[in-house]
C-alpha positions, 0 to 999 in steps of 0.5 A: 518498588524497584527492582534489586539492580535499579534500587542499588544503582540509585543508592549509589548515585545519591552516595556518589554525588554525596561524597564529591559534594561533602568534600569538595576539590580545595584551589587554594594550597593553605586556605585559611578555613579548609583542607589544604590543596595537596591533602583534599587532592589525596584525599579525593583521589581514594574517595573518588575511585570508584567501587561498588559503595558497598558499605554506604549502600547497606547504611541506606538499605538499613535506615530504608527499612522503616523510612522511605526517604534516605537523604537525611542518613547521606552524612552517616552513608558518606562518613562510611565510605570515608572510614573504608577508604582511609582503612584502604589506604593505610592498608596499601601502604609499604609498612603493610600489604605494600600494594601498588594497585587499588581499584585498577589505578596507582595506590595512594602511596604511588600518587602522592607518597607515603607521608601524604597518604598517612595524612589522607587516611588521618584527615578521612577517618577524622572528616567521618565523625564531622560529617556523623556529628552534622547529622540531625537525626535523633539516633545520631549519638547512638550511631555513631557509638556503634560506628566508634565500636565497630571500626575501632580498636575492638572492631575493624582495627582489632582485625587488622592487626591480627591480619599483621600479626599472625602472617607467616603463621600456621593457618587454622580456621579460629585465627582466620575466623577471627581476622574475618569477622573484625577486618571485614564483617565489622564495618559492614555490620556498622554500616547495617546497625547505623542504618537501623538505629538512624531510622529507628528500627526496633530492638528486634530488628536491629538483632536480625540486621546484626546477624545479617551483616555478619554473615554478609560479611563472611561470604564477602570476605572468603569470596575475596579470598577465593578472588585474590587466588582465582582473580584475574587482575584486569577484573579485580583490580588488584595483583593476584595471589597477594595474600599468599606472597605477604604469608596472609591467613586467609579462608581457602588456606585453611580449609582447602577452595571447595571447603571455602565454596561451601561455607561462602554459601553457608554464610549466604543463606545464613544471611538470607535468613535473617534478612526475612525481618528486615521490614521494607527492605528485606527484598534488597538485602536477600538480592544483595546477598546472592549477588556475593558469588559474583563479586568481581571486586 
């Protein structure tokens, strides 16, 4: 078995060479049957930026955990990381957090304009679902149900525009609770339960992923809080203390950074707990929730 380190750098070289591979750079400006030049430029310009791969590594930790091999979930790890990037991108764009870095390069918008980065977003969440229905796997409906679900219009969506909507409003744990479990916990809990569900893990098992993403994703969020007022931004990636200039609620806001300390550990040893019953990769899924306070970006 490797060890934490190795086994995350190969589910992110399989991801990598997946995600340049299901979309390939397009030479042609109006092709008959493809994407045309300029949108396939946009599009890979997010998609291949880098980042930790977060969410299409848990996908293929989830569906390890009752197959040894995951090469037959790469469309469902690659669909993740596609509906991640477009929520980036729509998320950076002027008419919302207005962010003029991602990832230490230029935001989508900057490249290539506020029109093209709309149809980047669109043409990604869209090539998410092509890419989930070519997969032959006998979960594949079910899955992709629990992805609709959890990054939808009661999921990551539903977070989002709390995020939008309560800005500049009096902070209180309940709104910034609610932002946190469906902008963020909610796409990594898609990405554990598809995996799951992809391998067929059973009824119980698939409770244990659940709870697990869940808490995963709270510490993963409030360490992004603490990050965005303690960040530097050569480290980041980001400008720092954006949440505050754009009025966002965010964890330390309410309930002070020492607090926000606390409960990112609570939340961690949560998600340590559950990840005990997650079979073959319960090892994985303990390490990658310890490696949450030394998140950089």
């Amino acid at each position: 078995m490797m060890d934490y380190s190795r086994q995350y750098q190969h589910f992110q070289h399989l991801v990598e060479n997946a995600l340049s591979e299901y979309l390939p750079l397009t030479r042609e400006d109006w092709p008959e049957d493809g994407i045309p030049k300029h949108l396939s430029e946009a599009m890979r310009y997010s998609l291949l930026s880098g980042g930790k791969r977060i969410r299409p590594v848990l996908l293929l930790a989830a569906f390890q955990a009752v197959n040894a091999d995951v090469k037959p979930a790469l469309p469902f790890a690659v669909a993740l990381e596609c509906i991640h990037c477009y929520s980036l991108i729509h998320d950076d764009l002027p008419a919302m957090d207005d962010d003029d870095l991602r990832r230490g390069q230029p935001t989508n918008h900057k490249v290539f304009g506020e029109a093209m980065a709309i149809l980047a977003g669109d043409a990604l969440l869209n090539f998410a679902f092509e890419l989930m229905a070519s997969c032959s796997l006998p979960g594949t409906l079910n899955a992709m149900r629990e992805v609709s679900k959890y990054s939808g219009s009661s999921g990551m969506i539903a977070g989002q525009t709390a995020d939008i909507h309560m800005a500049g409003e009096q902070v209180t744990p309940e709104k910034v609770a609610y932002i946190h479990r469906h902008k963020t916990a909610d796409l990594i809990t898609a990405a554990v339960v598809a995996g799951l569900i992809l391998g067929g893990a059973d009824a119980r098992m698939i409770t244990h992923g659940k709870d697990y993403a869940f808490h995963l994703g709270l510490a993963f969020q409030i360490t992004d809080d603490l990050l965005d007022l303690e960040g530097e931004q050569a480290v980041t990636g980001k400008a720092g203390q954006r949440d505050a200039q754009l009025g966002k609620l965010t964890w330390p806001a309410a309930v002070g950074i020492e607090k926000a300390r606390e409960d990112a550990q609570k939340a961690i040893d949560r998600a340590l707990a559950a990840a005990e019953h997650l079979g073959q990769s319960a090892g994985f899924f303990k390490a990658l929730a310890l490696s949450i306070p030394k998140r950089v970006k």
